[in-house]
ROSE-4610 file (N, C-alpha, C; in Angstrom, 1 decimal, always signed):
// ROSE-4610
residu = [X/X/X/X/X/X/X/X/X/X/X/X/X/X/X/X/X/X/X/X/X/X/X/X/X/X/X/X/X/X/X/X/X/X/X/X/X/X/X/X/X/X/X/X/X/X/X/X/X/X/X/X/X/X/X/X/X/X/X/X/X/X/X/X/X/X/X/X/X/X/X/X/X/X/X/X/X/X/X/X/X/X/X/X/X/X/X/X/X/X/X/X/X/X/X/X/X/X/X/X/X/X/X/X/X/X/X/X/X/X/X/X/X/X/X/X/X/X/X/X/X/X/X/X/X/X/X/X/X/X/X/X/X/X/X/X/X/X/X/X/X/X/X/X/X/X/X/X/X/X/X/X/X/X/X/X/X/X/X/X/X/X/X/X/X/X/X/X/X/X/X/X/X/X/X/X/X/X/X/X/X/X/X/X/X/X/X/X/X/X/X/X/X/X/X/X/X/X/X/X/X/X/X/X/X/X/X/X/X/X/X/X/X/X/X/X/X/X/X/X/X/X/X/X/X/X/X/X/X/X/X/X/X/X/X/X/X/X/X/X/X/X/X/X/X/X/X/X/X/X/X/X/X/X/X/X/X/X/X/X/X/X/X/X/X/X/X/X/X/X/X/X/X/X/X/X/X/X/X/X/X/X/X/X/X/X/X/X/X/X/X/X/X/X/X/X/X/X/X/X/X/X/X/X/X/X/X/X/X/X/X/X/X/X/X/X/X/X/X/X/X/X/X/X/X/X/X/X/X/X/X/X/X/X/X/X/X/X/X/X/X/X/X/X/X/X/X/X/X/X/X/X/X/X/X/X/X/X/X/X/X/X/X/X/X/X/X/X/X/X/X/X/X/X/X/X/X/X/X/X/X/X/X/X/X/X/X/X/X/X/X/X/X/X/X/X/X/X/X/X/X/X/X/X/X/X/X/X/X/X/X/X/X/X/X/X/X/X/X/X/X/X/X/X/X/X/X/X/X/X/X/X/X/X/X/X/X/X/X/X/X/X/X/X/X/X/X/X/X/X/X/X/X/X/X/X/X/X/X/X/X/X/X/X/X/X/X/X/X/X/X/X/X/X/X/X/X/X/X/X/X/X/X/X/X/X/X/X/X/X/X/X/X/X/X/X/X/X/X/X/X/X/X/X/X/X/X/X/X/X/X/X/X/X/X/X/X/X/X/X/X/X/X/X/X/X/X/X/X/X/X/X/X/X/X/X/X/X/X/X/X/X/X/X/X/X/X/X/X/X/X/X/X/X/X/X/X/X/X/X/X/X/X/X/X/X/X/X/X/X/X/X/X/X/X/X/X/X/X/X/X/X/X/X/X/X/X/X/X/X/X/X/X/X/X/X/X/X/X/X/X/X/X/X/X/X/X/X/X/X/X/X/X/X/X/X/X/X/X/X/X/X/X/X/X/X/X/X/X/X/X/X/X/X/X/X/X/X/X/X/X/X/X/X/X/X/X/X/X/X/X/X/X/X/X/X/X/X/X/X/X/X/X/X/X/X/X/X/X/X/X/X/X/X/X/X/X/X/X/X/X/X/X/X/X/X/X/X/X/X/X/X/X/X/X/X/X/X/X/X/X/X/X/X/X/X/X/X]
num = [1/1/1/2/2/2/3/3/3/4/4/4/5/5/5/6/6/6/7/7/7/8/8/8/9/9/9/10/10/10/11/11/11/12/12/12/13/13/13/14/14/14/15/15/15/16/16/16/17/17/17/18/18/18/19/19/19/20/20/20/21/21/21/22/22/22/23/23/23/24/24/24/25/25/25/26/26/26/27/27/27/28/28/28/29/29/29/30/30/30/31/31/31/32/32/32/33/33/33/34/34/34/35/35/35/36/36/36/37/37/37/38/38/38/39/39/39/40/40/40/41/41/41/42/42/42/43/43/43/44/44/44/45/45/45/46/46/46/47/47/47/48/48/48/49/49/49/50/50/50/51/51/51/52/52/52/53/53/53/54/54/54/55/55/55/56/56/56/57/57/57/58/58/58/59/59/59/60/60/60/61/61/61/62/62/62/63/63/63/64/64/64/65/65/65/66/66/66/67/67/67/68/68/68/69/69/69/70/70/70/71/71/71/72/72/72/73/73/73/74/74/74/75/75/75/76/76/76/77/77/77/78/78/78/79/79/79/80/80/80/81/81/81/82/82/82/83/83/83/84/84/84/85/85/85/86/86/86/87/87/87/88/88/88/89/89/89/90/90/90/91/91/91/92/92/92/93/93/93/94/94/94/95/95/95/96/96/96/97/97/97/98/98/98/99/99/99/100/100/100/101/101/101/102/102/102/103/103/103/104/104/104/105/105/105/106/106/106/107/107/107/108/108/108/109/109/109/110/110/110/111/111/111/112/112/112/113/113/113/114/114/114/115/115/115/116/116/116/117/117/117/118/118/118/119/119/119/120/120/120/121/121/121/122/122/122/123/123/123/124/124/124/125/125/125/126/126/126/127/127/127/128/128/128/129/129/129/130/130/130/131/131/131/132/132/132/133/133/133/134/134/134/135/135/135/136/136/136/137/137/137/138/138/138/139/139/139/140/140/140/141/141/141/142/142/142/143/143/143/144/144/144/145/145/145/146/146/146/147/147/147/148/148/148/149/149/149/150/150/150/151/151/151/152/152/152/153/153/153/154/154/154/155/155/155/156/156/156/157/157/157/158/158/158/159/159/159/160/160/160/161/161/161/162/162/162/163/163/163/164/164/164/165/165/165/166/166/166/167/167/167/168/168/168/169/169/169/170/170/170/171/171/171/172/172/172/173/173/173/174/174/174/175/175/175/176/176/176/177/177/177/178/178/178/179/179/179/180/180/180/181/181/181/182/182/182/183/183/183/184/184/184/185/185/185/186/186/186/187/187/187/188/188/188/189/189/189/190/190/190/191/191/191/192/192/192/193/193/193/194/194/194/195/195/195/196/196/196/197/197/197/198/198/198/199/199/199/200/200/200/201/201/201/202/202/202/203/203/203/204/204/204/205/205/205/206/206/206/207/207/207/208/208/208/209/209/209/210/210/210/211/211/211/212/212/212/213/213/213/214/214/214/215/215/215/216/216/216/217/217/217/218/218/218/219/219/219/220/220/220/221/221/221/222/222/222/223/223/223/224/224/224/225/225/225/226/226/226/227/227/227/228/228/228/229/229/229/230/230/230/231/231/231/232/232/232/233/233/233/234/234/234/235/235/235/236/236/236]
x = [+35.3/+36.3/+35.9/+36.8/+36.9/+37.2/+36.5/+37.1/+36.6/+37.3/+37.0/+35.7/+36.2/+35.0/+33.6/+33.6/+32.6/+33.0/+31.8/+32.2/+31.3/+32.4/+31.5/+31.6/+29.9/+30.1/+28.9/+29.5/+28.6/+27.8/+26.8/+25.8/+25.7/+25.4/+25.7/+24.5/+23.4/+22.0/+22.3/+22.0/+22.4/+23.9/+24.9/+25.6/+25.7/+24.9/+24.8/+23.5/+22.7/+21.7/+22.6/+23.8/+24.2/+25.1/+26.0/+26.6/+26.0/+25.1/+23.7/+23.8/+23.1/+22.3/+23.5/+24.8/+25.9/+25.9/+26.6/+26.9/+26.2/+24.5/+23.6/+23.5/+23.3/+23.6/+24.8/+26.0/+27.2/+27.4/+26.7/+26.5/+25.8/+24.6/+24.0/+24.5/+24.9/+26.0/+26.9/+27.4/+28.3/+27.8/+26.9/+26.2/+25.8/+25.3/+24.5/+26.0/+27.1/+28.0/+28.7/+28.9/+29.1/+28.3/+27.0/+25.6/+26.0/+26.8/+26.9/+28.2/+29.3/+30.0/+29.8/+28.9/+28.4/+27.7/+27.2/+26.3/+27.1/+28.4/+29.3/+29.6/+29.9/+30.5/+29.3/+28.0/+26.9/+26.8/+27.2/+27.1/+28.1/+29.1/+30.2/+29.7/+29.4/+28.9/+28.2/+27.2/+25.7/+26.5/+27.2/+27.7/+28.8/+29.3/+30.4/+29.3/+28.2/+27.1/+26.7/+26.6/+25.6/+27.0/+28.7/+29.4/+30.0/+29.0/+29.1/+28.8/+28.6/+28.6/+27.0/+25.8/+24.5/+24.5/+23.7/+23.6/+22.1/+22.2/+21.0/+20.1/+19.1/+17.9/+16.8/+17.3/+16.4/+15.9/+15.4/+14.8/+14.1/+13.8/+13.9/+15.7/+15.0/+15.7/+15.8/+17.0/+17.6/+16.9/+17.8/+17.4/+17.9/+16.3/+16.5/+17.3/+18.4/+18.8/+19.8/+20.3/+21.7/+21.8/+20.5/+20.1/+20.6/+20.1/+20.1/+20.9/+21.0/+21.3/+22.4/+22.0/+22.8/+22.3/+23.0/+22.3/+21.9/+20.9/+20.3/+19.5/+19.5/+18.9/+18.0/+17.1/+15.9/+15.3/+14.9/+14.2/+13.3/+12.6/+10.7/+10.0/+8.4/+7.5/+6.8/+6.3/+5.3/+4.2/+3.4/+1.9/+1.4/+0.6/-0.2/-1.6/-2.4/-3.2/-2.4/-1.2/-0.7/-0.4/-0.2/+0.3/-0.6/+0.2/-0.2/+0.0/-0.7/+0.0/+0.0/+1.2/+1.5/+1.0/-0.1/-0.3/+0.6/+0.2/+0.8/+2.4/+3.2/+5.0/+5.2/+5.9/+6.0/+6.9/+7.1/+8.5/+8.3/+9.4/+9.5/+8.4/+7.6/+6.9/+5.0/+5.0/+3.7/+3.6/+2.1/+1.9/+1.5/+1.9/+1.6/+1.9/+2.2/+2.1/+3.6/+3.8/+4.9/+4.1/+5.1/+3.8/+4.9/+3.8/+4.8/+4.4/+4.7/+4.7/+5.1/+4.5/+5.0/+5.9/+7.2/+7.3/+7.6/+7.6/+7.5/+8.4/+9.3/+10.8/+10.5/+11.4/+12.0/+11.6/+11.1/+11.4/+10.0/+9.3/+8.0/+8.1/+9.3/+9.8/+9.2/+9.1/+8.4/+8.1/+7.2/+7.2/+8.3/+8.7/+9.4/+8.9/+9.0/+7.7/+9.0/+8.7/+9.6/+8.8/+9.4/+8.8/+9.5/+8.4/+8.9/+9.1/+8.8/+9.0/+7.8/+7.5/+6.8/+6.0/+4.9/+4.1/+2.9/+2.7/+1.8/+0.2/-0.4/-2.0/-2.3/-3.4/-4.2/-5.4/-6.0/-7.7/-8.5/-8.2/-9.2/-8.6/-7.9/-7.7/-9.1/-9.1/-8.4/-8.2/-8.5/-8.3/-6.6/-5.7/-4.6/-4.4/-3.4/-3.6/-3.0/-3.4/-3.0/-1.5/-0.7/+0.5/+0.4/+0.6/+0.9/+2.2/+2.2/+3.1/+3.3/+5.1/+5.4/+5.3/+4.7/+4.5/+5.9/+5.7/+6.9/+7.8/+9.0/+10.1/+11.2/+11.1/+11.4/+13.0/+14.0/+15.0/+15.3/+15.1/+15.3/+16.5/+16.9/+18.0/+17.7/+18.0/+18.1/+18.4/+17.9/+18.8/+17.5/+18.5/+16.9/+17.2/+15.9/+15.6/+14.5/+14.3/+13.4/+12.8/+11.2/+10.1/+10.1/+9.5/+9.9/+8.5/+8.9/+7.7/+6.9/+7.8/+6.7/+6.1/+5.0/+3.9/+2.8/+2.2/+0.8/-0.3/-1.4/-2.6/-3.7/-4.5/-5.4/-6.9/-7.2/-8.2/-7.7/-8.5/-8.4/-8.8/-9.2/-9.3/-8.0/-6.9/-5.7/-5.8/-6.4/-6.2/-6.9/-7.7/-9.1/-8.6/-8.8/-8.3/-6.9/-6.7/-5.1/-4.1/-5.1/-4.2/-3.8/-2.9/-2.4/-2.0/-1.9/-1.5/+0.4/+0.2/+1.3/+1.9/+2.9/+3.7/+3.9/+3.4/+3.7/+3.6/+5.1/+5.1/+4.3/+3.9/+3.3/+2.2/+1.3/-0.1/-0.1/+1.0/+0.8/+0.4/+1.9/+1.9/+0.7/-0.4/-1.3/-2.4/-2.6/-3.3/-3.4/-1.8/-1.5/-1.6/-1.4/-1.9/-0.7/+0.5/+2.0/+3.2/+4.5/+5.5/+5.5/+6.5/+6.9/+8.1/+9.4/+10.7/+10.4/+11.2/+11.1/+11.9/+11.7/+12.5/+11.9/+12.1/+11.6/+12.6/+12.3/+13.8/+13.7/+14.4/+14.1/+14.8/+14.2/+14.2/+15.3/+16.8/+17.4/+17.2/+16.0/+15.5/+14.4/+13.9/+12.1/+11.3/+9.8/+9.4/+9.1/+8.1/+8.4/+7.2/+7.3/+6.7/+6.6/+7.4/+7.7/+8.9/+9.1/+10.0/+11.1/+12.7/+13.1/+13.4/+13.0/+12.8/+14.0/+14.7/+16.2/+16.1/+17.1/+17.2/+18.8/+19.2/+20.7/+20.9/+21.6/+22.0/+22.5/+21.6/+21.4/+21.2/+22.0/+21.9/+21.4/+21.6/+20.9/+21.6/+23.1/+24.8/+23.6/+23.3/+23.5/+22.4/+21.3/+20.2/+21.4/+22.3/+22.7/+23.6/+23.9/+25.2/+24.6/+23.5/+22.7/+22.6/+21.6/+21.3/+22.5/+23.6/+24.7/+25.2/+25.3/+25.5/+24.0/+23.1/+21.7/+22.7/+23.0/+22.9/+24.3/+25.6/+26.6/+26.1/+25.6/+24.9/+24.4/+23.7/+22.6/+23.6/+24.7/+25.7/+26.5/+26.7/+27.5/+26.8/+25.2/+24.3/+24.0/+23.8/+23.9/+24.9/+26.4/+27.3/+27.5/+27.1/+26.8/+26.0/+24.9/+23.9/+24.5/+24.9/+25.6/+26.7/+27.3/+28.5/+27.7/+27.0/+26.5/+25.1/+24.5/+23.8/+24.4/+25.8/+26.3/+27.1/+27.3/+28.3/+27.4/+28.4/+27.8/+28.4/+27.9/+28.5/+29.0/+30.8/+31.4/+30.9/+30.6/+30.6/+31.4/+31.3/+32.6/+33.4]
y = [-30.4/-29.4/-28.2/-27.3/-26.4/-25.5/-24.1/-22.8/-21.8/-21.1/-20.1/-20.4/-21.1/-21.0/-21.9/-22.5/-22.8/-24.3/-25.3/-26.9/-27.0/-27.0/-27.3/-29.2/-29.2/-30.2/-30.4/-30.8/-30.7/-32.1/-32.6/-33.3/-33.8/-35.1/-35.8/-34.9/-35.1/-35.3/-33.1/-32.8/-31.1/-30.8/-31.4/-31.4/-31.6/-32.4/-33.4/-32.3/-32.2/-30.6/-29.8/-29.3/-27.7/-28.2/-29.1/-29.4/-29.7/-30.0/-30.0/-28.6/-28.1/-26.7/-25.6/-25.7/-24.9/-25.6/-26.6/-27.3/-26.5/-26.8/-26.3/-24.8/-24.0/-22.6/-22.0/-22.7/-22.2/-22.4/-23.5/-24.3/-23.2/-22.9/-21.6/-20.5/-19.8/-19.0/-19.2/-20.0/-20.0/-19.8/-20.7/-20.7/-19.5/-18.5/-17.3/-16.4/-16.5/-16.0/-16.0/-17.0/-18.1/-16.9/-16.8/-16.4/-14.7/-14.2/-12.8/-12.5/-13.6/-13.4/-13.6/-14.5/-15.2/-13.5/-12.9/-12.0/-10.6/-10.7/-9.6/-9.5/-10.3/-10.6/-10.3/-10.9/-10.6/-8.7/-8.1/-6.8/-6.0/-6.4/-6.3/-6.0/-7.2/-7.3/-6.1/-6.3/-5.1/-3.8/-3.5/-1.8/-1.6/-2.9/-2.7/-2.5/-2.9/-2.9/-1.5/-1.1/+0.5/+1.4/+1.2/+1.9/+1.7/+1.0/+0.2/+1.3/+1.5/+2.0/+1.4/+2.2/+1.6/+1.1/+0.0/-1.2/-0.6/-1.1/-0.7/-1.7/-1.3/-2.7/-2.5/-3.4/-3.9/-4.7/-5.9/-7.1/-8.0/-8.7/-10.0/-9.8/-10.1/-10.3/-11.7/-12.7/-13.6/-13.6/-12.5/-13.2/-11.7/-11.5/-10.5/-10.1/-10.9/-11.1/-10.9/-10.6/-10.1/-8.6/-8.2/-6.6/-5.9/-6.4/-5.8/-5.2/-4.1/-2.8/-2.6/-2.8/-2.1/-1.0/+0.0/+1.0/+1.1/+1.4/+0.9/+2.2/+1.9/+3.0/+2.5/+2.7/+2.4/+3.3/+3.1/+4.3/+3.4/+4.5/+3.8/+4.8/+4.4/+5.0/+5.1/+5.6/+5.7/+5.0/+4.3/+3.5/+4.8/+6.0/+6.2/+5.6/+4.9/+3.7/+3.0/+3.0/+1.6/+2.1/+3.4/+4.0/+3.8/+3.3/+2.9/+3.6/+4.0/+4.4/+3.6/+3.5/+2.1/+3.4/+2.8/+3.5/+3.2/+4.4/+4.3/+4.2/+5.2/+5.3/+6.7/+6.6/+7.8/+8.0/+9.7/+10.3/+11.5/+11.8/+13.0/+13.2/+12.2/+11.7/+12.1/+12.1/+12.3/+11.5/+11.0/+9.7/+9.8/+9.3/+9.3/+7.8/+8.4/+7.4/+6.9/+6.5/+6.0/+6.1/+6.5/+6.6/+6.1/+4.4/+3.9/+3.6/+4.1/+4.2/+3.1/+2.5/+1.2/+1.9/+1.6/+1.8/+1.3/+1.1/+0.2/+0.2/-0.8/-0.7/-0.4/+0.1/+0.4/-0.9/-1.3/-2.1/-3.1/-2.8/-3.2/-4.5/-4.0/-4.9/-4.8/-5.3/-5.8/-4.5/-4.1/-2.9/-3.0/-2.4/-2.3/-0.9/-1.1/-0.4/+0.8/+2.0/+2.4/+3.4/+3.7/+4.3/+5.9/+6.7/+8.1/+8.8/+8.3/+9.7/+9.6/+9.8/+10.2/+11.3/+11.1/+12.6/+12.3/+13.5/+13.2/+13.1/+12.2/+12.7/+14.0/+14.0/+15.0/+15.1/+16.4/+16.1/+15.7/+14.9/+14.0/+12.3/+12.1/+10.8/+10.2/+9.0/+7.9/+7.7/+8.9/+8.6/+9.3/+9.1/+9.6/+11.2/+11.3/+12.9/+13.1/+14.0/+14.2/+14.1/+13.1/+13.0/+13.1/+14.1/+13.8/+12.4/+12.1/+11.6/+11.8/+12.1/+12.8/+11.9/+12.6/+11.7/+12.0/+10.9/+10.7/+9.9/+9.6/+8.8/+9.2/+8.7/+9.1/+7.9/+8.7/+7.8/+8.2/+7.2/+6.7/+5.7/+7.0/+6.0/+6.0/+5.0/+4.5/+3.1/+3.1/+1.9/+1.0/-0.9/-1.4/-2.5/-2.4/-3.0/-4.2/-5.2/-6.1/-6.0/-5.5/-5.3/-6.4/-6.1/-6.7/-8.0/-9.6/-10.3/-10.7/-9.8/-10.5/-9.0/-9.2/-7.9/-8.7/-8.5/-8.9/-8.4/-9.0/-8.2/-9.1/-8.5/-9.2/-9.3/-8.4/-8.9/-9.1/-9.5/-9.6/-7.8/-7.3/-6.0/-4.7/-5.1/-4.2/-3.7/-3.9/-3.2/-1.9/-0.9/+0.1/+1.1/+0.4/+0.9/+0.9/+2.3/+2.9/+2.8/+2.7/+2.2/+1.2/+0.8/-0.5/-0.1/-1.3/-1.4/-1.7/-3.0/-3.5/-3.8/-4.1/-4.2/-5.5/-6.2/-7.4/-7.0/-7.4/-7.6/-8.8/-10.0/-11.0/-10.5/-9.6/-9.4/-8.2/-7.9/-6.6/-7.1/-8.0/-8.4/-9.1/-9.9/-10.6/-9.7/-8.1/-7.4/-6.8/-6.1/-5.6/-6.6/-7.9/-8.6/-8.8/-8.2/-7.8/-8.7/-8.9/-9.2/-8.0/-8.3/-7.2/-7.4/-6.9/-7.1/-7.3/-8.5/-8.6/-7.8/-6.0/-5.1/-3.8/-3.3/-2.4/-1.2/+0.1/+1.3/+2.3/+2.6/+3.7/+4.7/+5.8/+6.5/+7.7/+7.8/+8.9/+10.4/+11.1/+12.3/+11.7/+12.2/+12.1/+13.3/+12.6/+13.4/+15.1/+15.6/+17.4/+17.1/+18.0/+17.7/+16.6/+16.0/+14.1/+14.3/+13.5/+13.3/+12.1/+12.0/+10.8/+9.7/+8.5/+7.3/+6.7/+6.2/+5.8/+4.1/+3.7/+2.6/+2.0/+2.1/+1.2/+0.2/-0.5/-1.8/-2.8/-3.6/-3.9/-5.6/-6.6/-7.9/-8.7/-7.7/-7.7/-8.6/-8.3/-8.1/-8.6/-7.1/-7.0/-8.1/-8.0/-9.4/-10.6/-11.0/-11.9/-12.0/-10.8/-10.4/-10.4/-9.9/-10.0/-11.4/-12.1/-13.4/-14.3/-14.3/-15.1/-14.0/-13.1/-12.2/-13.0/-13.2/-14.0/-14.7/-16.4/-17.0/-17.5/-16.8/-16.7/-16.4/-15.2/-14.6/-16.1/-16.6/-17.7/-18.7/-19.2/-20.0/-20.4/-18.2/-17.6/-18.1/-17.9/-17.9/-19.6/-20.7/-21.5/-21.9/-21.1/-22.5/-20.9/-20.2/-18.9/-20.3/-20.2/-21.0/-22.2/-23.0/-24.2/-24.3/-23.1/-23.1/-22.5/-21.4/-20.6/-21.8/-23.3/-24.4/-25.2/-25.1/-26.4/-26.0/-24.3/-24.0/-24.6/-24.5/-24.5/-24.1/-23.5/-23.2/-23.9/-24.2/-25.8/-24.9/-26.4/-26.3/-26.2/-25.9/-25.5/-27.3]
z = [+54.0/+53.8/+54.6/+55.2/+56.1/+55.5/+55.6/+55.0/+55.6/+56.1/+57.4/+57.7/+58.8/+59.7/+59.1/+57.9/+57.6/+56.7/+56.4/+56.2/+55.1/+54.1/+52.7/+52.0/+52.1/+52.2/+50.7/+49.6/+48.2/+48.9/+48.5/+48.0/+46.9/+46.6/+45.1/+44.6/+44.6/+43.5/+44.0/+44.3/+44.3/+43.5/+43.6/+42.8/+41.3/+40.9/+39.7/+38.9/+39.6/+39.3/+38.8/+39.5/+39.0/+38.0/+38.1/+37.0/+35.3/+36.0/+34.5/+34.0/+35.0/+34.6/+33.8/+35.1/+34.3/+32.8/+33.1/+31.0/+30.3/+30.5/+29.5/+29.6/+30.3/+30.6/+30.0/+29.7/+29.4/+27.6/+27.6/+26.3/+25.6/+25.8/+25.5/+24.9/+26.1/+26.2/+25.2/+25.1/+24.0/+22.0/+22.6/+20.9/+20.6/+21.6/+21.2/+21.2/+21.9/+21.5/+20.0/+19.4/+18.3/+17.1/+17.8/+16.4/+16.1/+17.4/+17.3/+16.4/+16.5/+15.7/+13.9/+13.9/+12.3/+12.1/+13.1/+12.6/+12.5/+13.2/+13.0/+11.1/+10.8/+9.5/+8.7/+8.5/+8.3/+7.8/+9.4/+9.5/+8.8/+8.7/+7.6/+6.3/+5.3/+4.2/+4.2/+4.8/+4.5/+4.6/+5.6/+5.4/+4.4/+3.5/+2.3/+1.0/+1.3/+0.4/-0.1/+1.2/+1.5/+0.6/+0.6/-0.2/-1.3/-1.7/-3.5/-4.3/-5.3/-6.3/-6.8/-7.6/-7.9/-8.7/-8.6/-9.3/-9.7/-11.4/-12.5/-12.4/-11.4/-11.5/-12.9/-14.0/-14.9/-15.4/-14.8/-14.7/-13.4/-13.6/-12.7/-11.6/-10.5/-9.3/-9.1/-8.9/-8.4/-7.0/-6.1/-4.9/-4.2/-3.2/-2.9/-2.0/-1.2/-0.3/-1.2/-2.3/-3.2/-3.0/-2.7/-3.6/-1.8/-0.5/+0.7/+0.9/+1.0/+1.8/+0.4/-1.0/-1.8/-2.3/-2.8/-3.3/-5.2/-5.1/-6.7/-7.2/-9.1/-9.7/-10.5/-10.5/-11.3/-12.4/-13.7/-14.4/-15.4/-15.4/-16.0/-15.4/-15.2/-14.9/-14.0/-13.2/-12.5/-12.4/-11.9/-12.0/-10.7/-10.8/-9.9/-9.2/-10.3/-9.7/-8.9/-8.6/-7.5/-6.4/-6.2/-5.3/-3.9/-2.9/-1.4/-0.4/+0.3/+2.0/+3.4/+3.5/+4.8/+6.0/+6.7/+8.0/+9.3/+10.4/+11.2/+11.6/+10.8/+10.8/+11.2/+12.5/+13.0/+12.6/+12.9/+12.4/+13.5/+14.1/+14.7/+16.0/+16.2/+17.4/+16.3/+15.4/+14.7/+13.9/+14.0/+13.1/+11.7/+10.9/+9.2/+8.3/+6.8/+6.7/+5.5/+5.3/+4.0/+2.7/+1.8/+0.7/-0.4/-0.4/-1.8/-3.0/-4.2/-5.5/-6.7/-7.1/-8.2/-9.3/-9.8/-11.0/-11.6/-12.9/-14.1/-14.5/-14.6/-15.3/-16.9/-17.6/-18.6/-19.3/-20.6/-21.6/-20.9/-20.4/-19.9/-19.0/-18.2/-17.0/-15.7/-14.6/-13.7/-13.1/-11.8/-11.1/-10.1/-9.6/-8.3/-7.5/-6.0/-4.8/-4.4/-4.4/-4.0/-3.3/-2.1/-1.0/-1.3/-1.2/-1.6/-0.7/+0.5/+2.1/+2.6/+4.2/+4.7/+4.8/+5.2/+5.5/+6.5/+7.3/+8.4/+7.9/+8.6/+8.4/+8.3/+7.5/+7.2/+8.3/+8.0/+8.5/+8.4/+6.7/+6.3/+6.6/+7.9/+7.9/+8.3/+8.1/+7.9/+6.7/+5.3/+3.8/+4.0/+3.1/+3.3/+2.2/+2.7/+2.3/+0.2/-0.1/-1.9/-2.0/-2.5/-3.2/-4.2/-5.0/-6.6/-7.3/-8.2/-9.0/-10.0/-10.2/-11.3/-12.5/-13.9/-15.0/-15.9/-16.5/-17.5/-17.0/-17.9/-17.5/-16.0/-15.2/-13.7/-13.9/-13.3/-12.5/-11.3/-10.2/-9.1/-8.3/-7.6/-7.0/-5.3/-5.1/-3.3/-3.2/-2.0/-1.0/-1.1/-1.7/-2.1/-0.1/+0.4/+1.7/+1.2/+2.5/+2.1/+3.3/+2.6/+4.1/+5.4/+6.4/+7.2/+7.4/+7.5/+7.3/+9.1/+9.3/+11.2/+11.8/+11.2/+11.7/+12.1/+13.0/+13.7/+13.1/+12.5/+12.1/+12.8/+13.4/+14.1/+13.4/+12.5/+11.4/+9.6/+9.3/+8.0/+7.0/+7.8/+7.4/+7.6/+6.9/+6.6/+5.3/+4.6/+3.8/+3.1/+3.2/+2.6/+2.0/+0.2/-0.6/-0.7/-0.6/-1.0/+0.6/+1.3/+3.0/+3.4/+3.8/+4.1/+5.7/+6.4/+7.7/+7.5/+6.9/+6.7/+4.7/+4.9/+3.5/+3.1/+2.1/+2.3/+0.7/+0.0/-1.4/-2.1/-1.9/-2.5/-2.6/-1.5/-1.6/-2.5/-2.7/-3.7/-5.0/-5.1/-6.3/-6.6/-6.0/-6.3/-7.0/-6.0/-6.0/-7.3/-7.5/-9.0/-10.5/-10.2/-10.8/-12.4/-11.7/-12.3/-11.4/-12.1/-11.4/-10.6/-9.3/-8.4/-7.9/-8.1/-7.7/-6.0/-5.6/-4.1/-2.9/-3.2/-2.5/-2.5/-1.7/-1.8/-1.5/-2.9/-2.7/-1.7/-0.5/-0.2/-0.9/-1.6/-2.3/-1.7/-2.3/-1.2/-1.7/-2.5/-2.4/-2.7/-1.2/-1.1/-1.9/-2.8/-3.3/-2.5/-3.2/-2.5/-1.4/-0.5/+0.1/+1.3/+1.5/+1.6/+2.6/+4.0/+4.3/+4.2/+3.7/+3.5/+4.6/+4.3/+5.1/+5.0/+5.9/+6.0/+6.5/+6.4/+7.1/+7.2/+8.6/+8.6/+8.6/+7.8/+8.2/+9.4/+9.9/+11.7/+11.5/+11.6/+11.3/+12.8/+13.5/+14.9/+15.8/+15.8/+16.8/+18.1/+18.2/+19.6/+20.7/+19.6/+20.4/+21.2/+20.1/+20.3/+21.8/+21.2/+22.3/+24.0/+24.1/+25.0/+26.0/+24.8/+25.5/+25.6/+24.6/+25.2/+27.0/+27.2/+28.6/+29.6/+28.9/+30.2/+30.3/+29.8/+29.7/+30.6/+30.2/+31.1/+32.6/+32.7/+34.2/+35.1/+34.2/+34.5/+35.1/+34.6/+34.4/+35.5/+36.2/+37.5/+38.4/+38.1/+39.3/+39.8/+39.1/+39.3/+40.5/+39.6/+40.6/+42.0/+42.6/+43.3/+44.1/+43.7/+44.7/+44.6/+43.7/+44.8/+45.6/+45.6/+46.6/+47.8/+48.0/+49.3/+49.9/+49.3/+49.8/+50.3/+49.8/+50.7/+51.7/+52.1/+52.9/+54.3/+55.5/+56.8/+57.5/+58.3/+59.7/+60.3/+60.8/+61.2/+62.8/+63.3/+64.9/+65.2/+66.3/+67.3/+67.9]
């Protein structure tokens, strides 16, 4: 075949290559397109969540994945022996730490972790700095989140004392030696002192959106290079 000036002439086994590669490149593409829509809907839910009305957590949790990005009210006590500080959470480009608080449901029901706000290191790091906790019957309302489980720790030494690197509810709960609701509140008035810790609802759209865009790209580029390998210059 002749097209200005030049003789395109495909090749079986070069041919049979790109038609591979496109399928499965497009195939791709599509599935990860597919995942962004399941996750659009996804993203839905969670932000009809966030303008619900609080739900009274007093017991045992079903499934923590019911509770996500709803907003919830808790009342009970304080455990200050439980109280932790997760290291290393910036805010405002300064490093500190989260400072989360056990409390003891009502009717001597499970603890649930509720994160009170941020605050920067002290002078005396690496110990974390004095938060008090208020005594007596506390009600608490925020947004219950479920910590995140893919953190890297490269020694077995995360933990000293009251400092934690990372948040992992099971090791709490082993530690406390208590049930522990599997969520954790961000608290929407941070104690005094304390800055509040937020979190939006993100089912993570856009990852997807992305790699189905490689994978298309990938798809163009394939049949790009098999058309400009088999062109030629027709002789004269």
């Amino acid at each position: 075949m002749r097209i200005a000036g030049f003789d395109f002439a495909p090749r079986a086994v070069p041919t049979l290559a790109a038609l591979v590669m496109v399928a499965l490149t497009f195939s791709l593409g599509r599935w990860q397109a597919n995942r962004a829509e399941e996750k659009a809907g996804r993203q839905a839910l969670l932000e009809s969540r966030v303008a619900e009305g609080p739900l009274t957590l007093t017991g045992s949790v079903r499934s923590a994945g019911d509770l996500l990005f709803r907003r919830v009210r808790a009342e009970g006590r304080f455990v200050p022996a439980g109280q932790i500080f997760i290291d290393n959470r910036i805010h405002g480009g300064r490093a500190g730490f989260h400072v989360l608080t056990p409390l003891a449901l009502k009717g001597d029901g499970p603890l649930v972790l509720v994160n009170r706000g941020w605050i920067a290191r002290s002078a005396a790091y690496p110990a974390p700095p004095d938060v008090p906790v208020p005594p007596g019957e506390q009600a608490v309302e925020g947004l219950a989140t479920i910590p995140s489980a893919r953190f890297l720790e490269l020694s077995g030494d995360t933990v000293a004392g009251a400092v934690w690197q990372n948040l992992s509810i099971d090791r709490y709960a082993r530690q406390a030696g208590r049930d522990v609701l599997p969520v954790l509140v961000l608290a929407t008035q941070p104690a005094t002192g304390l800055v509040a810790v937020t979190e939006k609802p993100d089912a993570g759209i856009a990852k997807h959106q992305e790699y189905s865009l490689t994978w298309f790209s990938l798809a163009a580029t394939v049949v790009a290079l098999w058309v400009g390998l088999n062109l030629r210059r027709a002789r004269p």
